[in-house]
KEPA-207465 format. One line per field, with one value per residue (C-alpha): residue in three letters; x, y, z; residue number from 1. Coordinates in steps of 0.001 Angstrom, whole numbers, plus 524288, in hexadecimal, padded with zeros to 5 digits. Each point is the difference from the previous one (the first is absolute). Layout:
BEGIN
aa	(ALA, ...)
x	(X, ...)
y	(Y, ...)
z	(Z, ...)
i	(NUM, ...)
This chain:
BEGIN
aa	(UNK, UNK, UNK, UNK, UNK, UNK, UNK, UNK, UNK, UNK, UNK, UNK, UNK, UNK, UNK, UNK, UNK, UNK, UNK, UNK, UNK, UNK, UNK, UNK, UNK, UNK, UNK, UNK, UNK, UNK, UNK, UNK, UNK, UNK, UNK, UNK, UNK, UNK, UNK, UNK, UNK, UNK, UNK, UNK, UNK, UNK, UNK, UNK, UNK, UNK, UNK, UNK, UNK, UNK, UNK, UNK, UNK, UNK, UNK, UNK, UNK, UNK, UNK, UNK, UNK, UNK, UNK, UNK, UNK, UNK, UNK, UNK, UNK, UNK, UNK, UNK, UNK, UNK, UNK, UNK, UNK, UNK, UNK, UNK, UNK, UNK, UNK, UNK, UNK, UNK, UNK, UNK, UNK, UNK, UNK, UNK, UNK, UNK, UNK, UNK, UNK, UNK, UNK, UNK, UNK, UNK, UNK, UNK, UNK, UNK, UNK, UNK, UNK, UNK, UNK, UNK, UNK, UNK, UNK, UNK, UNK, UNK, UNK, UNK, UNK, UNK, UNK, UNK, UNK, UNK, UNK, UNK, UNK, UNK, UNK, UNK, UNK, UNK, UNK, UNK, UNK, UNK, UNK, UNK, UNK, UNK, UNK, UNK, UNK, UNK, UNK, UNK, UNK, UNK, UNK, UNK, UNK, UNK, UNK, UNK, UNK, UNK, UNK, UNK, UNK, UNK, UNK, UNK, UNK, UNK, UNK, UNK, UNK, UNK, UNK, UNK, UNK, UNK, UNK, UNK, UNK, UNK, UNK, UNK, UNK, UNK, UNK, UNK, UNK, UNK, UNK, UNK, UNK, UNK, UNK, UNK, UNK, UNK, UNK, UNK, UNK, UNK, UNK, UNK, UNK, UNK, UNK, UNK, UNK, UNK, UNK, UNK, UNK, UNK, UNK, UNK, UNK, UNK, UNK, UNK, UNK, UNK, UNK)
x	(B2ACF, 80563, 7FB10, 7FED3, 7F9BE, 7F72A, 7F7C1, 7F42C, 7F557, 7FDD6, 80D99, 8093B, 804EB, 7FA24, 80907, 7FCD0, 80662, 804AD, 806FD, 805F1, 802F7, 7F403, 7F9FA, 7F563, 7FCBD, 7FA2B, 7F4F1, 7FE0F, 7F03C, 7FCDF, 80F19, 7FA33, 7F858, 807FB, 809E8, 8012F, 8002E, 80F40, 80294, 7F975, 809F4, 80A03, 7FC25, 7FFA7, 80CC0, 80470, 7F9F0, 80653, 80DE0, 800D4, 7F86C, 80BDA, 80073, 800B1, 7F087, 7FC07, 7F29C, 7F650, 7FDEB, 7F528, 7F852, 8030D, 7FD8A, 7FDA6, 80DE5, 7F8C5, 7F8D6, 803FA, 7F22D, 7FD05, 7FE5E, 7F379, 7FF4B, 7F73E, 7FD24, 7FB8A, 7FB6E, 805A6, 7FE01, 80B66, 7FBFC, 7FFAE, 80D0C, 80133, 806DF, 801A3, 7FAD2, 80014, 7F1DD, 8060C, 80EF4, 8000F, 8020B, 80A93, 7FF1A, 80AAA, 8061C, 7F808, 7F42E, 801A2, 80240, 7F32B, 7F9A3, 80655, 7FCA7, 80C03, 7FE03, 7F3B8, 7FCCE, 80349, 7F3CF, 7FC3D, 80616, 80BFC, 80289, 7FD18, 80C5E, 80984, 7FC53, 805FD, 80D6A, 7FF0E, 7FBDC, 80199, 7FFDC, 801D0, 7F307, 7FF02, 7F960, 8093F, 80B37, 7FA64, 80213, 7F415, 7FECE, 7F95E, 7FCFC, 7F6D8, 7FDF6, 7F9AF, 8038F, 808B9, 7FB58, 8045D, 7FA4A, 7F896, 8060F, 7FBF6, 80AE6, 802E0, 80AD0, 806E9, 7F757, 8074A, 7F514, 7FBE6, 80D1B, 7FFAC, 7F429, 803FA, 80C27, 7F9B5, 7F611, 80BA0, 809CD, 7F652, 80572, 7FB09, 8062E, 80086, 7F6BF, 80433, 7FBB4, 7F94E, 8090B, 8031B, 7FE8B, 80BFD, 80836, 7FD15, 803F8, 80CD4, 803AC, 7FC0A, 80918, 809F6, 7FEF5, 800F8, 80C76, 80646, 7FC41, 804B3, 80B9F, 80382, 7F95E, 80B79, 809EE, 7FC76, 7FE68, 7F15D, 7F48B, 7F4CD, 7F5ED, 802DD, 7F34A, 7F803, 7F9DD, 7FCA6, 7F68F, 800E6, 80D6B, 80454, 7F387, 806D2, 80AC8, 7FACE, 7F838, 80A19, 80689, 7F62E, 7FCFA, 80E61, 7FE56)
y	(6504F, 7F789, 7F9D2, 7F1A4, 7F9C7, 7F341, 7F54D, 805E8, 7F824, 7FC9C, 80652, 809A2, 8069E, 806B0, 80AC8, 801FC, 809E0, 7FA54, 805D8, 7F500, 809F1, 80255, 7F3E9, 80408, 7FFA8, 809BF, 7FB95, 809FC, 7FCF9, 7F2D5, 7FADF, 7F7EA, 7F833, 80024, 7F881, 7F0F7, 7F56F, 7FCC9, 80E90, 7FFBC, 7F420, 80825, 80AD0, 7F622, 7FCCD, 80C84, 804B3, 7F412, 80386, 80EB1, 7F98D, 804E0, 80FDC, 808FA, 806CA, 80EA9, 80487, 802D6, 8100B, 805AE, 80344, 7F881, 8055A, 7FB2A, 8008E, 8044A, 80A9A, 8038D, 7FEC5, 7FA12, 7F2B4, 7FA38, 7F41D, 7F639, 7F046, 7F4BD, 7F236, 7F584, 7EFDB, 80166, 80BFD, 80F0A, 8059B, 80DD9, 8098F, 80F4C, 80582, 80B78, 802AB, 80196, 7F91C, 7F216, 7FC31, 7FC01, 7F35A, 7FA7E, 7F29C, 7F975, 8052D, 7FB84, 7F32B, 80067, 8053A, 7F443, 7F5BD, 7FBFB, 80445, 7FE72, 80743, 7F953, 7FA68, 80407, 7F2C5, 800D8, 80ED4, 7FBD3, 7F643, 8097C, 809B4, 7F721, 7FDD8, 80DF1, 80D83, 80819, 7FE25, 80AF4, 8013B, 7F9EF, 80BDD, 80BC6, 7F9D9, 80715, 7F895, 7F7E8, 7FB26, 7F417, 7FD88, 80C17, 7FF73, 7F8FA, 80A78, 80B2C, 80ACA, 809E5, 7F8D2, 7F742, 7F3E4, 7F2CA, 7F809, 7F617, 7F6E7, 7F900, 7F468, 7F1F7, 7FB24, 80D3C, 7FFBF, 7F26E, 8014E, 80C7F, 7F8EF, 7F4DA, 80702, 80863, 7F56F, 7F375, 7F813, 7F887, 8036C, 7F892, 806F4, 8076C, 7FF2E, 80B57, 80B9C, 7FAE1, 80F14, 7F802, 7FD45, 80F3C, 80589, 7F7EA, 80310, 80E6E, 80296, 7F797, 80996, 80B6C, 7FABC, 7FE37, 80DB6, 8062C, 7FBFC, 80212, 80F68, 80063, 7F9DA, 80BB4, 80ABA, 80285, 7FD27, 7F747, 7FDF0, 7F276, 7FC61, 80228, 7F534, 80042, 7F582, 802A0, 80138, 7F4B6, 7F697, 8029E, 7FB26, 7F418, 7FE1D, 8012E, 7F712, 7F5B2, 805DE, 7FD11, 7F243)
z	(B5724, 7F60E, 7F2E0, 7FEBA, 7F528, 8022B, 7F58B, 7FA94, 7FC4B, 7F38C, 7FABB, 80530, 80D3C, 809D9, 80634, 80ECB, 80806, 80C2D, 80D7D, 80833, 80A08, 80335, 7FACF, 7F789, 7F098, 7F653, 7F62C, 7F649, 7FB41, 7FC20, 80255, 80B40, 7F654, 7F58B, 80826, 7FA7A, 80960, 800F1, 7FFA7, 80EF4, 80321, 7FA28, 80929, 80B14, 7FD98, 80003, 80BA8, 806D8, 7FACB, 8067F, 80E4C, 80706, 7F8BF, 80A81, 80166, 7FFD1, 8051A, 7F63B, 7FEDD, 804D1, 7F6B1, 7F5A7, 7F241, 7F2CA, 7F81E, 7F349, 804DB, 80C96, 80660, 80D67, 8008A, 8045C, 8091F, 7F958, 8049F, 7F960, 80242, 7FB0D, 80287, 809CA, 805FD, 8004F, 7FB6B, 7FF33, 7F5EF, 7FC8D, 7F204, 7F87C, 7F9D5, 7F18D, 7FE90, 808FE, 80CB0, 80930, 80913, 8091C, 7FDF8, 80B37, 7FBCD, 7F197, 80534, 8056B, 7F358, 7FB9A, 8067A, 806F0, 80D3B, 80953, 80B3E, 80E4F, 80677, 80F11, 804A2, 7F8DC, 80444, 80E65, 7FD2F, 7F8DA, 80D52, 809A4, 7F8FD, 7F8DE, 80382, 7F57A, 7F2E8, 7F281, 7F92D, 7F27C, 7FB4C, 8064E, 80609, 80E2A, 80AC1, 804BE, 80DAA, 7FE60, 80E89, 7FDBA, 7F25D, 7F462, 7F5AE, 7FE77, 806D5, 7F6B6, 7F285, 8059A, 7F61B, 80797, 80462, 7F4E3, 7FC77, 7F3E9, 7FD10, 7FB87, 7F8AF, 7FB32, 7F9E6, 7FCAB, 7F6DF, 7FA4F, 7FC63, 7F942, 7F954, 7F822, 801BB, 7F908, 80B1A, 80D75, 809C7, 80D5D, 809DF, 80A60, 80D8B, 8054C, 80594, 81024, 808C9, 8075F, 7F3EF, 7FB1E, 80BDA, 800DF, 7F31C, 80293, 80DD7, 7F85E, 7F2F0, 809C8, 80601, 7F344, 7FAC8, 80D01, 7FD9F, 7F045, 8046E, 80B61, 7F8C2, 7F634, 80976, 80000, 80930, 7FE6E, 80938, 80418, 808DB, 7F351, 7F80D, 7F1E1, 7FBCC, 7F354, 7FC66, 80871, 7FABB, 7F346, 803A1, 8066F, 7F39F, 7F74E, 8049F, 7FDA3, 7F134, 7FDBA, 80112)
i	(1, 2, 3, 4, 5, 6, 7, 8, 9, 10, 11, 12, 13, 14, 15, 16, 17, 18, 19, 20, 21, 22, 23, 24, 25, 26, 27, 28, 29, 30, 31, 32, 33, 34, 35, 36, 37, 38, 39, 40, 41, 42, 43, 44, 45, 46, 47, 48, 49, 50, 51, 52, 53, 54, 55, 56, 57, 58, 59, 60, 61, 62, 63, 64, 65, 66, 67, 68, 69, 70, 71, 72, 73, 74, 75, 76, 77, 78, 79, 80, 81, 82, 83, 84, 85, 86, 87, 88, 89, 90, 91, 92, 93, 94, 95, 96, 97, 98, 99, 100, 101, 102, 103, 104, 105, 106, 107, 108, 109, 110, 111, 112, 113, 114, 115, 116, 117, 118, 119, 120, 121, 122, 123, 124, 125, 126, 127, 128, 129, 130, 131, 132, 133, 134, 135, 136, 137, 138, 139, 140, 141, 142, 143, 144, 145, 146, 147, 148, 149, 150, 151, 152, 153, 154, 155, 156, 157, 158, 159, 160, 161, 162, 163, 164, 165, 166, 167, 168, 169, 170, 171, 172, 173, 174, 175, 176, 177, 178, 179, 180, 181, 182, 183, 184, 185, 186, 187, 188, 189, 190, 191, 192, 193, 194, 195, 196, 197, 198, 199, 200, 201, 202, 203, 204, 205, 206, 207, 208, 209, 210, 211, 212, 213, 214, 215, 216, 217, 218, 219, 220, 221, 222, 223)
C-alpha cells in the first residue's frame, strides 16, 4: 500500500493508505471521519486516475497491517445501501474503493428491473465488494460476500459535488441499464487491448459497473 494524504476537516491532512492493485483503502481509527469533504473528491479523483491498474485478488485472510490479527467481515447500512468492509477490533478497518463509494453516497444499488436489463446484454459482471465474478442471470449478489449489485450514481455524484463544490450543477438523468452496458462491453474492448498490447491477460467478457460508471460519470463532472 501506499500513503496519500487528503483535506481534513477543520485543518490539516488525513493520510490514507491506499493499494490500487487491489483496489482497496486503509482507515486507521477514526480516519474515515476525520476525512473533509473535498478530501473524498480528491479520493474520487484518484480512484478514477489508476481505473485501468492491473488488479490482484484480495488474500485470503486478510489481516490488520498494525497488528497482524484476522480481519473481521463487518456491514453497514447506509442511505444508498449496505456496503461491506473488513476491521481489526483495536487499529481501523480496511474497505475497497466500490464499497467506500457506497459508504459515500455515490453509488446505489441496481433495482430488480434494471438487473433484469443489464442480464440480457451482460452476463457477468466483477462484484463491487470482491472483484469475484457474479453471474447476474443467476445472481443478485456476490456469492462469495454477498455485496448487492450496485452502480456509480449521476445524481449521487452530482449532489455530493455541489454540496463541497457551493455550486448547482445541471441534473443528471438517471443511469440508462442500456447506456451502462454499452459503455461497459466498450470499456472491456478498450482494456483488452492496452492488456495485449502489453502482454498480459484480462478477462474480457467481464463487466465492472463501478469502474466504468466512473468513467461515464466523470465525464459529465468535467463539464
Amino acid at each position: 500500500m501506499s500513503a496519500h494524504r487528503f483535506p481534513r476537516k477543520l485543518n490539516g491532512d488525513v493520510e490514507l493508505d491506499l493499494c490500487f492493485a487491489c483496489q482497496g483503502i486503509w482507515f486507521d481509527e477514526y480516519e474515515s471521519l476525520r476525512l473533509a469533504p473535498a478530501g473524498v473528491i480528491e479520493l474520487f479523483k484518484l480512484i478514477h486516475e489508476h481505473r485501468d491498474d492491473q488488479r490482484l485478488p484480495l488474500a485470503s485472510p486478510l489481516r490488520c497491517p498494525r497488528c497482524d490479527e484476522r480481519l473481521i467481515h463487518s456491514q453497514d447500512r447506509v442511505k444508498s445501501g449496505l456496503f461491506n468492509y473488513l476491521r481489526c477490533g483495536q487499529h481501523g478497518r480496511f474497505i475497497t474503493f466500490a464499497q467506500f463509494m457506497i459508504e459515500k453516497g455515490f453509488v446505489r444499488q441496481l433495482s430488480g428491473a434494471e438487473i433484469n436489463e443489464l442480464k440480457v446484454r451482460i452476463g457477468v459482471v466483477r462484484c463491487t465488494g470482491c472483484g469475484a465474478a457474479v453471474d447476474i442471470r443467476k445472481e443478485s449478489a456476490c456469492s462469495h460476500c454477498r455485496a448487492p449489485i450496485a452502480i456509480l450514481d449521476p445524481q449521487a455524484v452530482e449532489r455530493a459535488l455541489a454540496g463541497y463544490h457551493q455550486v448547482a450543477l445541471k441534473q443528471a438523468a438517471p443511469p440508462d441499464p442500456a447506456l451502462l452496458a454499452e459503455t461497459i462491453l466498450s470499456s472491456e474492448r478498450e482494456r483488452s487491448r492496452r492488456q495485449r498490447e502489453r502482454g498480459t491477460v484480462l478477462d474480457a467478457d467481464i463487466g465492472d459497473l463501478l469502474l466504468d460508471g466512473v468513467s461515464m460519470v466523470w465525464n459529465l463532472v468535467r463539464r
